[in-house]
RODO-2510 file (C-alpha; in nm, 4 decimals, decimal comma):
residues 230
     n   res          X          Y          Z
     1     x    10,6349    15,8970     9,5404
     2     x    10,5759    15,5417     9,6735
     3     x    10,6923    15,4736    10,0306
     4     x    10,9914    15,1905    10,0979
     5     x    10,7268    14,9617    10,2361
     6     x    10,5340    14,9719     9,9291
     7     x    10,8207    14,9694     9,6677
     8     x    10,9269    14,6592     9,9231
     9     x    10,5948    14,5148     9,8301
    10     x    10,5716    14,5771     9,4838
    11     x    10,9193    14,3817     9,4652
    12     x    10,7938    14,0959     9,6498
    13     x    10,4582    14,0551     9,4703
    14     x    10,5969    14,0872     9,1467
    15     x    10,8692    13,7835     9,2928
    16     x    10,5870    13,6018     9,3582
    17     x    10,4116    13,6367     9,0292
    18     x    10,7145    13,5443     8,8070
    19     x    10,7120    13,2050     9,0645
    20     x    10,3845    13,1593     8,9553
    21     x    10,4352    13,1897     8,6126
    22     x    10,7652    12,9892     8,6139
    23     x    10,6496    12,6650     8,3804
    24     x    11,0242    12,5229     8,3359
    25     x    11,2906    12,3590     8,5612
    26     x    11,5475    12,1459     8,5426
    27     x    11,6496    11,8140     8,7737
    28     x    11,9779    11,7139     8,8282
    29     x    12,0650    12,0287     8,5756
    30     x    11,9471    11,7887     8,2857
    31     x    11,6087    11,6487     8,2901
    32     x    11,3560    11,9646     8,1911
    33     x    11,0416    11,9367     8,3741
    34     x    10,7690    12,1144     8,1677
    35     x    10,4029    12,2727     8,3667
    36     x    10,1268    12,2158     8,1033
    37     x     9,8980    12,2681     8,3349
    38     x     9,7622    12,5096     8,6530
    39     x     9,8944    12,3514     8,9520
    40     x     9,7666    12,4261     9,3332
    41     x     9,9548    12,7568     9,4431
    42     x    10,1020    12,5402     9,7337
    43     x    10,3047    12,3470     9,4981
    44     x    10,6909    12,4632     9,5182
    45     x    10,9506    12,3294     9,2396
    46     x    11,2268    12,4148     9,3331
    47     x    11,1454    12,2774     9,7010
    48     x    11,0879    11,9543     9,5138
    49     x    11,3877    11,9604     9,3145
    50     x    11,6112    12,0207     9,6336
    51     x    11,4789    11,7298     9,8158
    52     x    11,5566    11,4818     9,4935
    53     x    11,9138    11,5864     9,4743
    54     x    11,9345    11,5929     9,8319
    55     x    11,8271    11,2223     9,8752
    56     x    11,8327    11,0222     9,5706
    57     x    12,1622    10,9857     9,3029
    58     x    12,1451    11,1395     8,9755
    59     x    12,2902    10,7915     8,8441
    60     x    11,9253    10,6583     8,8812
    61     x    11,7326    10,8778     8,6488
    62     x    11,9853    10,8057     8,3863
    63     x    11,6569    10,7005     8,1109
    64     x    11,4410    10,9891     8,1743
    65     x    11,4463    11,3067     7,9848
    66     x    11,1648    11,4913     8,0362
    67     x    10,8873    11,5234     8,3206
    68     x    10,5372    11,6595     8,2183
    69     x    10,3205    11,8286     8,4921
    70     x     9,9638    11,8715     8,3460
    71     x     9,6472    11,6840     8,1716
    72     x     9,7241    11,3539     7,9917
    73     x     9,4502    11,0751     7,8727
    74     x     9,6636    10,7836     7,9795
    75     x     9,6353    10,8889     8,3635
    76     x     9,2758    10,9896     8,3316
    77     x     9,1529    10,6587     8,1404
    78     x     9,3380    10,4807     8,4199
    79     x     9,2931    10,6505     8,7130
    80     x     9,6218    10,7239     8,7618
    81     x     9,8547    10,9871     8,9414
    82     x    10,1234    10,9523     8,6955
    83     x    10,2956    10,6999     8,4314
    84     x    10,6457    10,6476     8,2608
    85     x    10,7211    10,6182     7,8938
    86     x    10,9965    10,6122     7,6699
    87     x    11,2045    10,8494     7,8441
    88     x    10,9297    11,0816     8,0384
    89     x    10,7127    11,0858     8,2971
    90     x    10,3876    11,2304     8,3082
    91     x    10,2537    11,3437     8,6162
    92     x     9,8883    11,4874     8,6520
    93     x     9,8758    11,8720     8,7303
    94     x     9,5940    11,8430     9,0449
    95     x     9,8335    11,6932     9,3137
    96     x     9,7794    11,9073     9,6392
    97     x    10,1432    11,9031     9,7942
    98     x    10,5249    11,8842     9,7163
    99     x    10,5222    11,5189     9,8803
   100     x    10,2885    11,3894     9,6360
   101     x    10,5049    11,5097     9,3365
   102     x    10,8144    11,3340     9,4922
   103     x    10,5893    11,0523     9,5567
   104     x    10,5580    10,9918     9,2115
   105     x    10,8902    11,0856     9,0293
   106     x    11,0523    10,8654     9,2462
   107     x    10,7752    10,6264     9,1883
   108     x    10,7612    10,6546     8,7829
   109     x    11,1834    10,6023     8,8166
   110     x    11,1700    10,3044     8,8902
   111     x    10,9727    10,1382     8,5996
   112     x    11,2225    10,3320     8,4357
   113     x    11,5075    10,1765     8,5812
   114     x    11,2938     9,8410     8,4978
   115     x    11,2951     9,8932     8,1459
   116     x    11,6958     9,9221     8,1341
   117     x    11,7743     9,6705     8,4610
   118     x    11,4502     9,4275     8,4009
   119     x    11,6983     9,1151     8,3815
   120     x    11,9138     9,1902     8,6657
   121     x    11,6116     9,2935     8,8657
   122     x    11,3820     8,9790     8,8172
   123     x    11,6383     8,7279     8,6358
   124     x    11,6949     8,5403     8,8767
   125     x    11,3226     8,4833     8,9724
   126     x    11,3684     8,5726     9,3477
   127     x    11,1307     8,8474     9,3439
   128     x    10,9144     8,6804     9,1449
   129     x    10,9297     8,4005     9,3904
   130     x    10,8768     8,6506     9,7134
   131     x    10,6038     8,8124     9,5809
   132     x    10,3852     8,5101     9,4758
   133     x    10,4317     8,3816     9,7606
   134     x    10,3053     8,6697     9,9465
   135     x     9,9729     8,7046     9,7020
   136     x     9,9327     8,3096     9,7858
   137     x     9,9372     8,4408    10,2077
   138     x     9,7369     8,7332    10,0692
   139     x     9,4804     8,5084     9,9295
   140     x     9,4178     8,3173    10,2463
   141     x     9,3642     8,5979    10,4537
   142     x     9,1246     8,7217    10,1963
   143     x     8,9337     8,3841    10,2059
   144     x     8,9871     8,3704    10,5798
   145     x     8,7560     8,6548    10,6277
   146     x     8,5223     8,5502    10,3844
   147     x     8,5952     8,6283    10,0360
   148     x     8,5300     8,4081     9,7437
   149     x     8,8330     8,4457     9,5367
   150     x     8,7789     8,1496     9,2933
   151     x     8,7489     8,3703     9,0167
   152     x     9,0619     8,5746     9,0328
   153     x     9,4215     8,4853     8,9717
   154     x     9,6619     8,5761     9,2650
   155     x     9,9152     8,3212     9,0590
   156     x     9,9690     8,6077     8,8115
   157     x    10,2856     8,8327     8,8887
   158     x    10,1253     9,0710     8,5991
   159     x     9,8637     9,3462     8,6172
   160     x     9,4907     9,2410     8,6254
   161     x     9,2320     9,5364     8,6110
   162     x     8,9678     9,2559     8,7505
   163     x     9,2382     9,1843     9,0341
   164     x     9,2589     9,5468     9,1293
   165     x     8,8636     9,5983     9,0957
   166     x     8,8552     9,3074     9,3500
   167     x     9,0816     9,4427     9,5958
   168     x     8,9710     9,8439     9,6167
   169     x     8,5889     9,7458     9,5316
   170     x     8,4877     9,4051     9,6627
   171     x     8,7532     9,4297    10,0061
   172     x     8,8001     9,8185    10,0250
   173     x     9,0966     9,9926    10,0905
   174     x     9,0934     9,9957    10,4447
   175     x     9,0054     9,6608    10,4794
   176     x     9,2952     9,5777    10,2374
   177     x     9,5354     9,7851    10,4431
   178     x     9,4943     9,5420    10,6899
   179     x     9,5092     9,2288    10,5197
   180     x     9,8237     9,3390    10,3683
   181     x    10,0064     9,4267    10,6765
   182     x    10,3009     9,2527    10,7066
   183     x    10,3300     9,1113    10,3376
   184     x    10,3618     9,4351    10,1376
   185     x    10,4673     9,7852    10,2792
   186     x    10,1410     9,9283    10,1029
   187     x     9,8139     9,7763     9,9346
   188     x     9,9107     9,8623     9,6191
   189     x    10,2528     9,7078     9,6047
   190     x    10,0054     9,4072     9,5890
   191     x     9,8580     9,4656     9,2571
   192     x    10,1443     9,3147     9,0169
   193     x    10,5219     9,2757     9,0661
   194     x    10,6304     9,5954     8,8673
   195     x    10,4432     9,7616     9,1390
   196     x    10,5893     9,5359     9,4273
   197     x    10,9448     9,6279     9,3141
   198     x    10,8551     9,9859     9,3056
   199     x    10,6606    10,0638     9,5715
   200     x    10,9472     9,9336     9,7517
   201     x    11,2045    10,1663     9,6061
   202     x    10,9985    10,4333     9,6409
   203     x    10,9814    10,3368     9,9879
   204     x    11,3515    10,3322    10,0078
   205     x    11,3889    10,6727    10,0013
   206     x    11,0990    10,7875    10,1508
   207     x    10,9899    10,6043    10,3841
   208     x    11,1266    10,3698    10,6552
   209     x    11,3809    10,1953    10,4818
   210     x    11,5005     9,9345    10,7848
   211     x    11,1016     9,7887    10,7733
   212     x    11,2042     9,6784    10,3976
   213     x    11,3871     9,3987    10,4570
   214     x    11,1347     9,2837    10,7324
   215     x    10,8862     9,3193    10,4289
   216     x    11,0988     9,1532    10,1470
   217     x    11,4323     9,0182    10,1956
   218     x    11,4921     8,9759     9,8324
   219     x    11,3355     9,2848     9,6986
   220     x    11,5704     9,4918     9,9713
   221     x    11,8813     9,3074     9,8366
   222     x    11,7920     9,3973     9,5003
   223     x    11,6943     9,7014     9,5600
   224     x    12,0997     9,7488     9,7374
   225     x    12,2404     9,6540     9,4321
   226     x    12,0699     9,8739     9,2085
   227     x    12,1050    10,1385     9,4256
   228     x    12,4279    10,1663     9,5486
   229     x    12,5712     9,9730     9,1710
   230     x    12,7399     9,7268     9,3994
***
């Protein structure tokens, strides 16, 4: 006959194994995310899910239906952690904490929010305006310390693959870091203004939200709005 302590740990272990084996959840008791893929044993869903509800409004995930956790060609061809589309977000299954999982859903909900608020975000051309203006400060630091930039465009509010080459290969990241400082809360809110607005609502929630405005007056406003639907 087994002892209590090792019935006690048969219980646990076999707790622990269904955990493991646990490849659905749900968000907000709606939106199904699905584990294609082995994830690091450190990785806790239901931690993450607690800490979404707990700090972010359901109201705000209102186009996404689905979140994938595994292998997907988009994110490897691009070097990316994660990307939106119609409806889902597809996260890469290799992320090594809870943070960087949160990091990205909140991340990948704002493009959506883009695709269904795009006129009331940038209509009005003031973020537009704020950023470009920042890239043109950008640009003189950059040439300040040495940089030919002649043959990129820091005019263009849209993604450039030969822009972001130029920043993380030609400057370096922690060179960049510290060019930036000041004009965007992170180096990569630099690369386009889809990624200005939402690096700075993911910052918004997880990060220091009262630098924000020091960083972007308009974006924070905007950001308000959407937010809080006032």
């Amino acid at each position: 006959m087994l002892s209590r302590d090792a019935v006690e740990k048969l219980i646990r272990d076999s707790a622990e194994r269904s955990k493991r084996d646990r490849k659905e959840y749900h968000l907000f008791n709606r939106i199904l995310i699905s584990v294609k893929g082995d994830v690091s044993p450190a990785i806790d869903f239901d931690s993450i899910i607690a800490d979404l509800e707990k700090y972010m409004p359901p109201h705000l995930f209102e186009e996404i239906d689905d979140i994938f956790i595994g292998s997907f060609s988009e994110n490897d061809d691009r070097a990316l952690e994660a990307h939106y589309d119609s409806g889902a977000i597809y996260i890469t299954s290799d992320l090594s904490s809870n943070r960087d999982y949160i990091e990205n859903i909140v991340h990948e909900t704002a493009h959506s929010i883009e695709e269904r608020m795009g006129l009331t975000i940038y209509g009005d051309g003031k973020i537009e305006g704020e950023f470009l203006g920042k890239r043109e400060r950008l640009e003189s630091r950059i040439r300040a310390e040495g940089f030919e930039t002649s043959g990129i465009d820091f005019s263009n509010p849209e993604y450039s693959e030969k822009l972001d080459l130029f920043f993380y290969e030609d400057i370096g990241y922690k060179k960049l870091s510290n060019l930036t400082m000041g004009l965007f809360y992170s180096p990569y809110a630099a690369t386009s203004l889809r990624e200005y607005f939402a690096n700075g609502f993911e910052k918004y929630f997880l990060g220091q939200r009262q630098y924000l405005p020091k960083i972007g007056q308009h974006l924070f406003i905007k950001l308000e709005e959407i937010i809080t639907g006032e």
